[in-house]
N, C-alpha and C positions, 0 to 999 in steps of 0.2 A: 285529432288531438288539438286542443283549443290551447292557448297561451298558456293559462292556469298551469298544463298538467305537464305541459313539454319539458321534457328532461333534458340538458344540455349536456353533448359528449364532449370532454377534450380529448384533444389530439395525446397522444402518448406515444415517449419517444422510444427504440428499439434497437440493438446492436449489437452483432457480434464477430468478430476480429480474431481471427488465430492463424497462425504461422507453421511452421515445420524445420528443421533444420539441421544436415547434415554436414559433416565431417570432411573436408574435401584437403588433398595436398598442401592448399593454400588458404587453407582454413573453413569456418566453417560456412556452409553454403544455404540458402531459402530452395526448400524444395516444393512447398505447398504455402499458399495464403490465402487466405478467403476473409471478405470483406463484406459487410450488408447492416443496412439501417447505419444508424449514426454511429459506429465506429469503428476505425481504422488505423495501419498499422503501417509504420513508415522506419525501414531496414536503413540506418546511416552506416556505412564503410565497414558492412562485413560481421562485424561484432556487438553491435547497438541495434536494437528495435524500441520505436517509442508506439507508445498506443494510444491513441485518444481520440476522445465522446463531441462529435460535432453537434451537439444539441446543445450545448455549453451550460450540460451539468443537469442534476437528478431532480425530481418529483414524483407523487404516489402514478403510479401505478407505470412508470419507464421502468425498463430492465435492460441491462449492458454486461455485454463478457467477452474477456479475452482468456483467451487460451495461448500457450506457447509448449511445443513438444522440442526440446536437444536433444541428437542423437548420441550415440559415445563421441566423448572426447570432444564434445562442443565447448567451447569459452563463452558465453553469450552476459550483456548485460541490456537486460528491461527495464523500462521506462514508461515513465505517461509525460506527454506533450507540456501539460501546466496541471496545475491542481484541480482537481475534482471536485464539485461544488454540491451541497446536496439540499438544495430550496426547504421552506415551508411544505407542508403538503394538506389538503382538506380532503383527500381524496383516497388514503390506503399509504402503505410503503413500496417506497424504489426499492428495488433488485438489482445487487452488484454479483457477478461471480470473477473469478479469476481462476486459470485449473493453467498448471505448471508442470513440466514431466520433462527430469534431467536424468539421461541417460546414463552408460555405465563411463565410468573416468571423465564424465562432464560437470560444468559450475557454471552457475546461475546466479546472477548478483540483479535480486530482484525490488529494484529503488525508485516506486512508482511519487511525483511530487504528492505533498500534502494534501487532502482532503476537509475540505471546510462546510461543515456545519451550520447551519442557518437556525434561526430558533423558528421551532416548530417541523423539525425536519424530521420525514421518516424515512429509515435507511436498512435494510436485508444488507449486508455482505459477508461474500464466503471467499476465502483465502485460502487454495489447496496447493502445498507444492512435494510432489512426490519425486523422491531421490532411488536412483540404482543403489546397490549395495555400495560402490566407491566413489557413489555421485558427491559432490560440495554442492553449499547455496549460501547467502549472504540476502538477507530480508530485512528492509526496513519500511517500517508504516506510521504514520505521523497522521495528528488530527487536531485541526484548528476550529474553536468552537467561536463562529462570526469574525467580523474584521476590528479591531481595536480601531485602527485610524477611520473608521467610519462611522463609530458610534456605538457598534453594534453588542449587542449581550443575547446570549443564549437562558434562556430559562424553562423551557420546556422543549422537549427531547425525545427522540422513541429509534433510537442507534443500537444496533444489535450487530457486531461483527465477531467472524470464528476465523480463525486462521487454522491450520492444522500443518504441519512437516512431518510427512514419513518416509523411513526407509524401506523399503518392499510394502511389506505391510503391516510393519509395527512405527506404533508412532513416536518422533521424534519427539517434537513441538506441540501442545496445542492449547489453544489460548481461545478464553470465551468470555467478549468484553457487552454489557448492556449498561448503556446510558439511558436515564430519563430523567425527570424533576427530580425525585425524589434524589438520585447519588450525587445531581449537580451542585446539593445544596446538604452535604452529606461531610461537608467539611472536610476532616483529616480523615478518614474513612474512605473518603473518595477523591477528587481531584483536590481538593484543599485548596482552592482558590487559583489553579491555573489555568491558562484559556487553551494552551496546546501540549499536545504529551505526544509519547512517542515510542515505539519500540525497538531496539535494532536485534536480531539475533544472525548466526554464525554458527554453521552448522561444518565442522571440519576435524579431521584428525588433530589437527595443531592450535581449533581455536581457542584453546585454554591458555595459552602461551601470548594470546593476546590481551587477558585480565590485566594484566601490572601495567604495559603502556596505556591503554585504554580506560583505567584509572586515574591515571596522572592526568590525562585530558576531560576528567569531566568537572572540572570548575570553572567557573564563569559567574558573570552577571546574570540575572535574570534567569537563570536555571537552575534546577535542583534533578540531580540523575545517581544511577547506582548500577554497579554490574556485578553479572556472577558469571562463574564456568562452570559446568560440571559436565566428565568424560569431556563428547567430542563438541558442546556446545557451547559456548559464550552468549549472554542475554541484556542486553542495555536496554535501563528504562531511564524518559527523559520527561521533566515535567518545565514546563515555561511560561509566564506570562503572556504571553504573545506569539505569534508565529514567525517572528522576523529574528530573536533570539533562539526559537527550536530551529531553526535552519540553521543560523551558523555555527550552532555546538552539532549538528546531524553531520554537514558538510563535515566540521572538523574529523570525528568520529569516523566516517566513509571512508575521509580519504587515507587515513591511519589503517583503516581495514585492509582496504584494498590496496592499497600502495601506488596510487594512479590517480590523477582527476576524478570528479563528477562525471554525470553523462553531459553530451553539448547542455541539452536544454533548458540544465536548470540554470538557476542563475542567483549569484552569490552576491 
């Protein structure tokens, strides 16, 4: 094969991360973890797992997944290390998964950092998180289109994410988002000129009861957001010029949810 016709392979990155976790006297315990290609899962004090991609962040043809299984009566709150980056690509789309499975009388507060967008970025992700019949969960997912303080603008796009929440096997939640040129520039139809948006939902017997306080908290600068309940779920949608305002109306929002701090690693 002479110069001309040589095809050049890149390297493509690979990874996946999942955990197991049971129930013990003194709370809940890591019974299984597997670890391989760039990404990995790191248990802080018991009740925190964070996950993240040492390849630092997505192109066409990488794929990356974490898995995480509670057993009953697990408390657990997931994480990712810092934000997820998802490059240009000349090459196909990255592949994201994430697969979640909260046991019977267990919750899950699943608050991965924000996910930034590159122009020209192709991105697969799938977001599944299955509940026991009395299982709770609390999801939030945020997405930053390039970096404001850097210059950057998004104008071309090929983002395709699905998340789905079920209980056994009817579905809760499910949500089926596609970005490209076309919706970026789709005005009030579509993002209407914000660079980051966001979703929170709240899947619980009582989280209806959190609409009227979680209302009161959504105004602010530089954001525009709206919530609903209906039955056992609460749904906040968040739109922001930037990602430095969608974090501190998200933080605000979380920690009104949960009643508790952030996880360590973000940062406010």
């Amino acid at each position: 094969m002479n110069a001309q016709t040589k095809i050049l392979s890149h390297q493509r990155s690979a990874g996946h991360a999942s955990a197991r976790f049971v129930q013990r006297p003194r709370g809940a315990a890591l019974v299984d973890l597997r670890q391989q290609g760039s990404a990995k899962a790191i248990v802080l004090g018991g009740s925190e797992i964070v996950f993240l991609n040492t390849s630092g962040g997505l192109t066409g043809g990488d794929r990356l997944e974490y898995c995480l299984d509670l057993g009953a009566g697990c408390r657990m709150t997931a994480t990712t290390q810092t934000a997820e980056r998802a490059y240009r690509s000349t090459s196909g789309a990255a592949h994201m998964s994430v697969g979640l499975t909260v046991g019977a009388g267990a919750h899950l507060d699943w608050l991965p950092q924000e996910t930034i967008l590159f122009d020209r970025a192709q991105l697969r992700r799938r977001t599944e998180i299955t509940l026991a019949r009395d299982a709770t969960c609390l999801m939030a997912e945020s997405v930053v289109l390039g970096r404001a303080a850097m210059g950057e603008t998004v104008t071309a796009l090929d983002f395709h994410d699905w998340r789905h929440i079920r209980r056994d096997s009817a579905p809760v939640h499910l949500e089926a988002l596609h970005l490209d040129a076309t919706r970026l520039a789709a005005g009030a139809a579509g993002l209407d000129g914000a660079r980051a948006f966001a979703t929170v939902v709240m899947v619980a017997p009582d989280a209806a009861c959190a609409l009227g306080p979680v209302r009161a908290a959504l105004g602010g600068e530089q954001v525009r957001a709206a919530a609903s309940a209906l039955e056992d779920r609460l749904v906040i949608r968040v739109l922001a010029q930037d990602g430095w305002p969608l974090r501190r109306k998200l933080a605000e929002i979380l920690t009104l949810l949960r009643r508790a701090p952030l996880p360590r690693v973000w940062q406010i």
